[in-house]
Rosetta silent file (secondary structure, phi, psi, omega in degrees, C-alpha in Angstrom):
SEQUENCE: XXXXXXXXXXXXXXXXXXXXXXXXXXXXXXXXXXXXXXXXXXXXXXXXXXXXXXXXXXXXXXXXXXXXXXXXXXXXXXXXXXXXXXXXXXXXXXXXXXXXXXXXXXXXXXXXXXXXXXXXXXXXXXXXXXXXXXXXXXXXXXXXXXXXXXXXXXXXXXXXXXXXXXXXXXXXXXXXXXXXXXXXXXXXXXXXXXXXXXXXXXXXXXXXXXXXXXXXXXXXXXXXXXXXXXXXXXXXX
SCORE:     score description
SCORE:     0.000 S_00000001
   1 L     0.000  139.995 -174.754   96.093   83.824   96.164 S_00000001
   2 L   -94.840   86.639  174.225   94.719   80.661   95.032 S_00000001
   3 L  -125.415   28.079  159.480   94.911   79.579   91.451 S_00000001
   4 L   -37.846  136.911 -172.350   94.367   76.086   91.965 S_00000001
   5 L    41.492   32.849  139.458   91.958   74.315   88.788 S_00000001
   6 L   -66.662  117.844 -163.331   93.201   77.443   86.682 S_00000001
   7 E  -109.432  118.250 -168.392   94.339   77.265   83.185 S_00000001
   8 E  -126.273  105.631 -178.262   97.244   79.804   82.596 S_00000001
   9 E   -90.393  116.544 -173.800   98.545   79.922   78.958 S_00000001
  10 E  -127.640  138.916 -146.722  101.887   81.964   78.919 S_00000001
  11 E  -124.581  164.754 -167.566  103.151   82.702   75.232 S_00000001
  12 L    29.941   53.116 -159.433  107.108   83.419   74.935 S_00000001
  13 L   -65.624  -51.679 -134.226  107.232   80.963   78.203 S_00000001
  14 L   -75.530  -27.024 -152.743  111.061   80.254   77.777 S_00000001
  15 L   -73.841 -169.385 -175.061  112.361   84.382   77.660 S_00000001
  16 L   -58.997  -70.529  157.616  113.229   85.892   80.956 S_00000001
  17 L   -46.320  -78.002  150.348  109.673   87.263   82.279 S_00000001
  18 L    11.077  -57.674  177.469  107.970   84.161   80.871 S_00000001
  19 L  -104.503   -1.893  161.054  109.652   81.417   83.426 S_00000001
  20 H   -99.780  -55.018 -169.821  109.457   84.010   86.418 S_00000001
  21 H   -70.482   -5.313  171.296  105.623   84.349   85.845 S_00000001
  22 H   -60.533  -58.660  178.105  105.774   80.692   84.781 S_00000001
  23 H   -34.829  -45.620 -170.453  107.312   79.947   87.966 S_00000001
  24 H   -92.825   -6.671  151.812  104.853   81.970   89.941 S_00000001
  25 H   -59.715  -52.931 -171.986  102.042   80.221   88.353 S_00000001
  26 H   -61.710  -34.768 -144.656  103.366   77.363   88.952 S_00000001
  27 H  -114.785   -6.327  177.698  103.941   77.957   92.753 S_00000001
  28 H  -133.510   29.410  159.250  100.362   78.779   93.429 S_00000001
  29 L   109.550  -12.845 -163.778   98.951   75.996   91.621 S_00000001
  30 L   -49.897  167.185  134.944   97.822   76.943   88.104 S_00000001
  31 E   -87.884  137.980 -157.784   97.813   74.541   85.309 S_00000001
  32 E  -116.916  161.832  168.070  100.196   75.955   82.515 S_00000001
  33 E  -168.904  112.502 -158.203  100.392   76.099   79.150 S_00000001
  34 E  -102.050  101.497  171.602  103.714   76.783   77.709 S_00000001
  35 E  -147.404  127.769 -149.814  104.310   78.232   74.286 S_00000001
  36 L  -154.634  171.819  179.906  107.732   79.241   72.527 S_00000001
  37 L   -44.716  -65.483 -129.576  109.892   78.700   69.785 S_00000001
  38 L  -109.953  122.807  154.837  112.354   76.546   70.905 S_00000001
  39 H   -66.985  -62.533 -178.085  111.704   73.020   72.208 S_00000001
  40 H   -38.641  -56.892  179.844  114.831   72.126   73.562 S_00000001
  41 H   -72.219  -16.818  156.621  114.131   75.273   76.162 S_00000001
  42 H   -50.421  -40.101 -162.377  110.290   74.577   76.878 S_00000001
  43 H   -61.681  -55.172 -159.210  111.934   70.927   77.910 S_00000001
  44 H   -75.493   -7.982 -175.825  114.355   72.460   80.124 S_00000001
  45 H   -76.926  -49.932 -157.452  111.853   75.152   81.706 S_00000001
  46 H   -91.592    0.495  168.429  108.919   72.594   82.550 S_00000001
  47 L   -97.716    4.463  165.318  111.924   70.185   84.436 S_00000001
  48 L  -119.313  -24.772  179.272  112.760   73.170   87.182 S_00000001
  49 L   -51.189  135.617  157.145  108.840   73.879   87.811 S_00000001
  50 L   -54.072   39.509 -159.604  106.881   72.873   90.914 S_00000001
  51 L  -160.546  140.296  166.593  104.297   71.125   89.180 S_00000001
  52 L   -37.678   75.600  166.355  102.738   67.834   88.063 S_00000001
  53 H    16.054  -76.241  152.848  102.913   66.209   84.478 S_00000001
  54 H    -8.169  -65.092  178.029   99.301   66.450   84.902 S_00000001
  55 H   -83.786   21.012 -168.070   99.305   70.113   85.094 S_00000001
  56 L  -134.720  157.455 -176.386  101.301   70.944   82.262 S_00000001
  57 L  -155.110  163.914 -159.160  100.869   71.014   78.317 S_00000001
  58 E   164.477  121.178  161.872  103.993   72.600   76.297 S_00000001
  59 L  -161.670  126.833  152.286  104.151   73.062   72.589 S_00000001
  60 L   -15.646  132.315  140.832  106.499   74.739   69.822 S_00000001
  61 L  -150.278  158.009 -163.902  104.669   77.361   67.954 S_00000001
  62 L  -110.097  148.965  173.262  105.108   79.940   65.653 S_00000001
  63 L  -114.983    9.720  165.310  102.762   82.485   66.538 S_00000001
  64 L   -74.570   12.033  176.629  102.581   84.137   63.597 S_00000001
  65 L  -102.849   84.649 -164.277  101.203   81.414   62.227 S_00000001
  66 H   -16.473  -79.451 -156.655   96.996   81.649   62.621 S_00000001
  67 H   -61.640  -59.199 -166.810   95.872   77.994   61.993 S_00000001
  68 H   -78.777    1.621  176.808   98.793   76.670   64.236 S_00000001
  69 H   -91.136  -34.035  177.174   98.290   79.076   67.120 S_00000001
  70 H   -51.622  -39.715 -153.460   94.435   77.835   66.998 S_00000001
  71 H   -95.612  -26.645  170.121   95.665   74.289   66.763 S_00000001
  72 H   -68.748  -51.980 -153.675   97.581   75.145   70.079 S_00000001
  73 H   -61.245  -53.288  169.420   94.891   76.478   71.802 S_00000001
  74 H   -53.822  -54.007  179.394   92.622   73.408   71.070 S_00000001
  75 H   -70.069  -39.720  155.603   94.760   70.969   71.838 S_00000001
  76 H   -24.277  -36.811 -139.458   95.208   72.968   75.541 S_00000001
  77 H  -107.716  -39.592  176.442   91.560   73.127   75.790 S_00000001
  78 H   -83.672    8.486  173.270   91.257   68.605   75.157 S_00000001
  79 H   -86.868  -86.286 -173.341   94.313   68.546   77.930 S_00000001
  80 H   -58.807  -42.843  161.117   92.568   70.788   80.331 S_00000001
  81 L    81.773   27.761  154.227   88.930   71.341   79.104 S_00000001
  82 L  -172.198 -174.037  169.972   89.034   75.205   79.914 S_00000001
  83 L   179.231  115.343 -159.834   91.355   78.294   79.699 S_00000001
  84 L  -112.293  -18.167  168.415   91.047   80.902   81.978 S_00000001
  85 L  -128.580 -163.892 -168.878   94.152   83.297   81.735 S_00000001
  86 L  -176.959   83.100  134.898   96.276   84.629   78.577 S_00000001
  87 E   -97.660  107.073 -166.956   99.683   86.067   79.146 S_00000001
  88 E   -94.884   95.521 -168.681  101.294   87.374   76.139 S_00000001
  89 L  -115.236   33.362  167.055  104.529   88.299   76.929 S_00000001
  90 L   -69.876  119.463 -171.087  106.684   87.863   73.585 S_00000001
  91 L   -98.949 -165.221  164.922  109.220   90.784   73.158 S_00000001
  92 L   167.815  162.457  166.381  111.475   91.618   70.427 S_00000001
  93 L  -153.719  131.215  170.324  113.428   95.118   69.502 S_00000001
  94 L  -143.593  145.879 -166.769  114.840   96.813   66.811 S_00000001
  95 L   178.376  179.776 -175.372  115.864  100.464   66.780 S_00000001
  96 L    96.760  -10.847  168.001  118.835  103.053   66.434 S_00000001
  97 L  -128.900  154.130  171.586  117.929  104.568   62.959 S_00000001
  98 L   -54.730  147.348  153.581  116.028  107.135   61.960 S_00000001
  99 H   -32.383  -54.562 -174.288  112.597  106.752   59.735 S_00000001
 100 H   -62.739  -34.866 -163.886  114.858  108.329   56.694 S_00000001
 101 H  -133.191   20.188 -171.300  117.172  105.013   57.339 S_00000001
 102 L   -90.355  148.011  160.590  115.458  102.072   58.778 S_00000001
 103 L   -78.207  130.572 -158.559  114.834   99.494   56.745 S_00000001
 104 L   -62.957  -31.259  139.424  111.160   98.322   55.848 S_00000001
 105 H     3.470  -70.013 -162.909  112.306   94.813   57.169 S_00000001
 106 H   -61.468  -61.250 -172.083  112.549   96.779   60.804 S_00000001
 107 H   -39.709  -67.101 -131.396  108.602   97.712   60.675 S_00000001
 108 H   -75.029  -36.261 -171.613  107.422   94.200   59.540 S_00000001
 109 H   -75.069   -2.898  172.436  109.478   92.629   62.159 S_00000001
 110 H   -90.113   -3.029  178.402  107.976   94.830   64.668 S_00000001
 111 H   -82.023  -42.983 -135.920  104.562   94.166   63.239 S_00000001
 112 H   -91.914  -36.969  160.082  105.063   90.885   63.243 S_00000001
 113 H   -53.034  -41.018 -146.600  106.157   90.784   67.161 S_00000001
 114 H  -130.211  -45.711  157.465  104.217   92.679   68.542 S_00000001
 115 H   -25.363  -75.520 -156.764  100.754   93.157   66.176 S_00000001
 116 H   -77.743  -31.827 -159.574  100.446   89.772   64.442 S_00000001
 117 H   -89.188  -55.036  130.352  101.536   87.701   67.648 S_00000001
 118 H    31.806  -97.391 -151.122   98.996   89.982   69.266 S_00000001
 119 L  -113.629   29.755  152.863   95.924   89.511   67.594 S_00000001
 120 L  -117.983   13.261  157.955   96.461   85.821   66.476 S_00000001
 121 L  -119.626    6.863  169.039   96.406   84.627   70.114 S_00000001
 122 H   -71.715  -56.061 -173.548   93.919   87.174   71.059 S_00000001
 123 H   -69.427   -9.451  153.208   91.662   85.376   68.174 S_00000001
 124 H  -104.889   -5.547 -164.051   92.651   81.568   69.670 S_00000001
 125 H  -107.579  -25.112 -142.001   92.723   82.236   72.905 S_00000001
 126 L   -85.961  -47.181 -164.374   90.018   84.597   74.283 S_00000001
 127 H   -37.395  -40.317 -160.862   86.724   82.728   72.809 S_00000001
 128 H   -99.995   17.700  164.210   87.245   80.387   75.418 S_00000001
 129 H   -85.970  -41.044  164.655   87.756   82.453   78.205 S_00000001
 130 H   -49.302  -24.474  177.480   84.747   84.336   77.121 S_00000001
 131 H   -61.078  -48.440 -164.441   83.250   80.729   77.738 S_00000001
 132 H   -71.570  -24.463 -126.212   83.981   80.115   81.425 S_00000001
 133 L     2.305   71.645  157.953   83.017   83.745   81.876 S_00000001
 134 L  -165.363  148.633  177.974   86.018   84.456   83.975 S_00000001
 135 E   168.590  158.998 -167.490   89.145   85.279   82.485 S_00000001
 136 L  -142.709  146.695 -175.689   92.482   87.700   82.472 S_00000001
 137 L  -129.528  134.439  152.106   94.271   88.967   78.978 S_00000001
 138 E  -143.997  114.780  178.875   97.394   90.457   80.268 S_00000001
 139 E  -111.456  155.648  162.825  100.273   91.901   77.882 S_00000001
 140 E  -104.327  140.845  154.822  103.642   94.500   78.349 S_00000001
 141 E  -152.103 -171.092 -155.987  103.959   97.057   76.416 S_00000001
 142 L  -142.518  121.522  179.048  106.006  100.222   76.682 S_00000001
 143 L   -22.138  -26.216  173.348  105.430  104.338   77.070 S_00000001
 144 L   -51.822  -30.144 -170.934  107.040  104.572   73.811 S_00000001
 145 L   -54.724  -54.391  171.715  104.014  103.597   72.138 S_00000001
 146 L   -91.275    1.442  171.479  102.286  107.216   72.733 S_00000001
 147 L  -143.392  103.206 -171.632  105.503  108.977   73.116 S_00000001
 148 L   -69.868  142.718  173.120  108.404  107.415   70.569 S_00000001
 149 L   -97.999  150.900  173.761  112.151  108.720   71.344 S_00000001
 150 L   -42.285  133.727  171.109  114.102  109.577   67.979 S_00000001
 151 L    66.778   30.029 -174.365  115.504  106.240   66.081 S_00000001
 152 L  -130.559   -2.998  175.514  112.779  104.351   67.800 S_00000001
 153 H   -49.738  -37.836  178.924  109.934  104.167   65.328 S_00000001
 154 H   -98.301   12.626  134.365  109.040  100.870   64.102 S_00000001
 155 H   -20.956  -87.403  150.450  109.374  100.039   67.972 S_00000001
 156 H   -13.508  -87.817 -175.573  106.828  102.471   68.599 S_00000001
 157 H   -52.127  -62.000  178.993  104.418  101.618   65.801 S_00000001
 158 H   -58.680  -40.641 -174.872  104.202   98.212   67.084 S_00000001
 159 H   -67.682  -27.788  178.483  103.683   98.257   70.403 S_00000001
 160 H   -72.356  -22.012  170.987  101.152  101.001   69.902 S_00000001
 161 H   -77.585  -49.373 -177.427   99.161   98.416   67.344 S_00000001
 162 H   -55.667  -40.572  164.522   99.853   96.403   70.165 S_00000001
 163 H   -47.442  -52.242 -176.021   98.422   98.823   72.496 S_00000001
 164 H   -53.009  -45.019 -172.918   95.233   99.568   69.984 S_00000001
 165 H   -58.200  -37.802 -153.519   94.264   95.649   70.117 S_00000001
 166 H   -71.866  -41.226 -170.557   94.640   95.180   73.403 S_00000001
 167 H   -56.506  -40.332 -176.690   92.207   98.986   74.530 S_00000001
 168 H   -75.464  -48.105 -178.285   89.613   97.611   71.926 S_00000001
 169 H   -22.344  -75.716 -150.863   89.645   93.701   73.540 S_00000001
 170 H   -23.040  -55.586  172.476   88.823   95.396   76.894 S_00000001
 171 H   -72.145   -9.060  175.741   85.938   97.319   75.431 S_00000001
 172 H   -86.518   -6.020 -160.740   84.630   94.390   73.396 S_00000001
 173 H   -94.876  -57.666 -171.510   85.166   92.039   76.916 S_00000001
 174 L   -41.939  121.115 -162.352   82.582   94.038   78.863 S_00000001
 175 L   101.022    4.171 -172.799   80.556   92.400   80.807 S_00000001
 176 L  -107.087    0.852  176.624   81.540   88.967   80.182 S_00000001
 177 L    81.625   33.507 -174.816   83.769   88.659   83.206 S_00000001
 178 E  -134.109  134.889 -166.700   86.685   88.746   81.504 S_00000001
 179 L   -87.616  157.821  130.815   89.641   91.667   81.581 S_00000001
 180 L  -119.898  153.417 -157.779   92.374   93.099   79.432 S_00000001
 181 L  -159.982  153.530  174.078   94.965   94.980   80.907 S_00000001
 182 E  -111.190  174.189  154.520   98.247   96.256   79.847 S_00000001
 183 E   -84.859  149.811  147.943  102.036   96.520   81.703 S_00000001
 184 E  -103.441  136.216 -172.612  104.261   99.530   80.530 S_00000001
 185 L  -138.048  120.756  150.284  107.845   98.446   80.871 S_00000001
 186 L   -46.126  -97.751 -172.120  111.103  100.816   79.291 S_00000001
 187 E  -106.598  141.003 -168.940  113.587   98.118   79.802 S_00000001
 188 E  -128.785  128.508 -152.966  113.305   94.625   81.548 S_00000001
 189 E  -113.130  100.372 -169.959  116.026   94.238   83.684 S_00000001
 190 L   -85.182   29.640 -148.517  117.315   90.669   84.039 S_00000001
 191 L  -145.152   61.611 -161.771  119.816   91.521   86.592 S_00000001
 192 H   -33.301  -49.288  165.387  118.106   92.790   89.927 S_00000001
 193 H   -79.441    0.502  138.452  121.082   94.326   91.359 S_00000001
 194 H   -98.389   14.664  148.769  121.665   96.653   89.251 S_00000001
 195 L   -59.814  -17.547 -176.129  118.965   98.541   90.661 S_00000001
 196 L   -87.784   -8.609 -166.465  120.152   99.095   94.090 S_00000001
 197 L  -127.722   54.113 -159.165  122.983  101.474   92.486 S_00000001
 198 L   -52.730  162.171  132.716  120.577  103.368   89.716 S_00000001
 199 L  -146.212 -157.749 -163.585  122.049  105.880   87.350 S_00000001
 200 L   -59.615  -30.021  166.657  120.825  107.546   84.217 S_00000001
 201 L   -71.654  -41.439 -157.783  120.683  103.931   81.723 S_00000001
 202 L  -132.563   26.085  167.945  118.686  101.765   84.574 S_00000001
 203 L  -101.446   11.992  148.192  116.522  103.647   87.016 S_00000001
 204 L  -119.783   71.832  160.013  113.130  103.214   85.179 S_00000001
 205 E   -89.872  173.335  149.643  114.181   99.330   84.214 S_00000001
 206 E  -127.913  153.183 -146.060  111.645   96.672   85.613 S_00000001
 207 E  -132.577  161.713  164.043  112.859   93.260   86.878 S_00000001
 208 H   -25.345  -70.470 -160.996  110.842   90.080   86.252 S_00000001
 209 H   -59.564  -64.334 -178.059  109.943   89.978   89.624 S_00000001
 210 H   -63.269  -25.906 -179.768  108.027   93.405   89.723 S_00000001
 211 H   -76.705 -107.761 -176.499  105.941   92.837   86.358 S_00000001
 212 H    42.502  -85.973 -165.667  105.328   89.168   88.147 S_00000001
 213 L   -73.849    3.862 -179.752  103.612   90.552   90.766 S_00000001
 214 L  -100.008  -13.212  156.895  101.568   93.410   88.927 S_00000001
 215 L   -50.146  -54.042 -178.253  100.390   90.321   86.721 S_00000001
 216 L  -102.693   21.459  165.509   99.036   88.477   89.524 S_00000001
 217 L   -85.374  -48.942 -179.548   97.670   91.145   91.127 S_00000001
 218 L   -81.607    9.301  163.449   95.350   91.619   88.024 S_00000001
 219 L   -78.865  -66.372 -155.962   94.856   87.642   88.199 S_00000001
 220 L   -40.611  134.149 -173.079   93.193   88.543   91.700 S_00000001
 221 H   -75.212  -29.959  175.813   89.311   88.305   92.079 S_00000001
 222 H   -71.577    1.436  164.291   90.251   91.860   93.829 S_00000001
 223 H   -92.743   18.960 -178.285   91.139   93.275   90.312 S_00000001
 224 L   -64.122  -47.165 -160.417   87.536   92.460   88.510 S_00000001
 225 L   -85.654   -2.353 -178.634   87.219   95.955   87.923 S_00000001
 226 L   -91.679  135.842  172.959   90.396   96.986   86.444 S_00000001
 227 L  -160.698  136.447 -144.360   90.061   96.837   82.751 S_00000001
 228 L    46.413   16.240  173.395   91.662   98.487   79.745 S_00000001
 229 L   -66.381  145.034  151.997   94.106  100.090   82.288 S_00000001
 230 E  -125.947  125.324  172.194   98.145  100.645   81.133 S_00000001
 231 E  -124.079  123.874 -177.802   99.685  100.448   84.461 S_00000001
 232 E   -52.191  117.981  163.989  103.235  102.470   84.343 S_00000001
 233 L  -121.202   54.031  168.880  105.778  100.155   86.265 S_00000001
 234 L  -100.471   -8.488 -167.566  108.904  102.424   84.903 S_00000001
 235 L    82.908 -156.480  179.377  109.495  105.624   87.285 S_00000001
 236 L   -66.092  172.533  165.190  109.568  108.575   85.590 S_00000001
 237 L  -103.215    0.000    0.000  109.752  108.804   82.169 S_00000001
């Protein structure tokens, strides 16, 4: 695959998934656009890629912040003059108490991860994908969302807001040539080898590598038709 004169915006570039689909963007030609927290690690991310000055744009943002995720998206758009994919991969977790003992704190920050981060780069990013008419929305989220384990609730409730945004995009996207599609992930496994020796904590983990490639499978002109799909990459549940 061929993503040569492609504009690939990857949001929590710096975490662990983030630079291996950066990477693999990178290696088949896209032009990126790289947006995280932390400067200092955006610096050190876009200095191991395969790719041209030229092809690159990298900026701090908060993304819970509306006006300044918009203000990313724009300036991307005078670098590049299009934007054609949208991977939102920012994680976060909190869990281990019950509803009776979590603190309201736990919800907002799970709101704020997975919700708010959500649907204020859905609303900077998509319009212009809707423009080129081609375009790929891809996010992770996680089976918990329709079926929460005990001490796992404001966990849950976000990713399932996350889930609701993403199920409506899809149906609001038809027909414009542009997809949304989710991942389901338990646990993201930075550490490949413990997989060859599974037991009962790490046999439905997912590695980098395997979301990677179920990303850029639904970047693939042979995926126009999948849309509003959550595709399981955990094993059983």
């Amino acid at each position: 695959m061929d993503l040569k004169n492609r504009v690939a915006v990857v949001t929590g570039a710096t975490g662990g998934l983030g630079a291996t689909a950066t990477r693999a963007l990178a290696d088949l030609g896209a032009n990126l656009v790289l947006l995280d927290m932390d400067p200092g690690r955006l610096d050190t991310l876009t200095k191991s890629l395969p790719a041209p000055a030229s092809g690159l744009f990298t900026q701090a943002v908060n993304l819970l912040d509306p006006a300044g995720t918009k203000s990313a998206a724009q300036a991307a758009l005078n670098k590049f003059g299009r934007i054609d994919i949208l991977l939102h991969v920012v994680g976060g977790w909190t869990g281990g108490k019950s509803l009776l003992e979590a603190p309201a704190d736990d919800l907002a920050f799970m709101l704020n991860q997975h919700v708010w981060t959500s649907f204020n780069v859905i609303q900077a990013f998509v319009p212009h994908l809707i423009e080129n008419g081609w375009g790929r929305v891809i996010m992770v989220t996680s089976p918990y969302a329709a079926r929460p384990n005990a001490k796992g609730g404001p966990y849950a409730v976000g990713k399932a807001g996350q889930e609701a945004l993403m199920l409506t995009l899809s149906q609001e996207l038809k027909g414009t040539g542009v997809t949304a599609n989710l991942l389901q992930a338990k646990t993201i496994d930075m550490k490949r080898e413990k997989l060859s020796n599974p037991g009962p904590d790490n046999s439905t983990w997912s590695t980098p590598e395997e979301l990677t490639a179920a990303m850029l499978y639904l970047l693939s002109d042979e995926a126009v038709a999948i849309n509003g799909a959550k595709i399981p990459l955990f094993g059983s549940f």
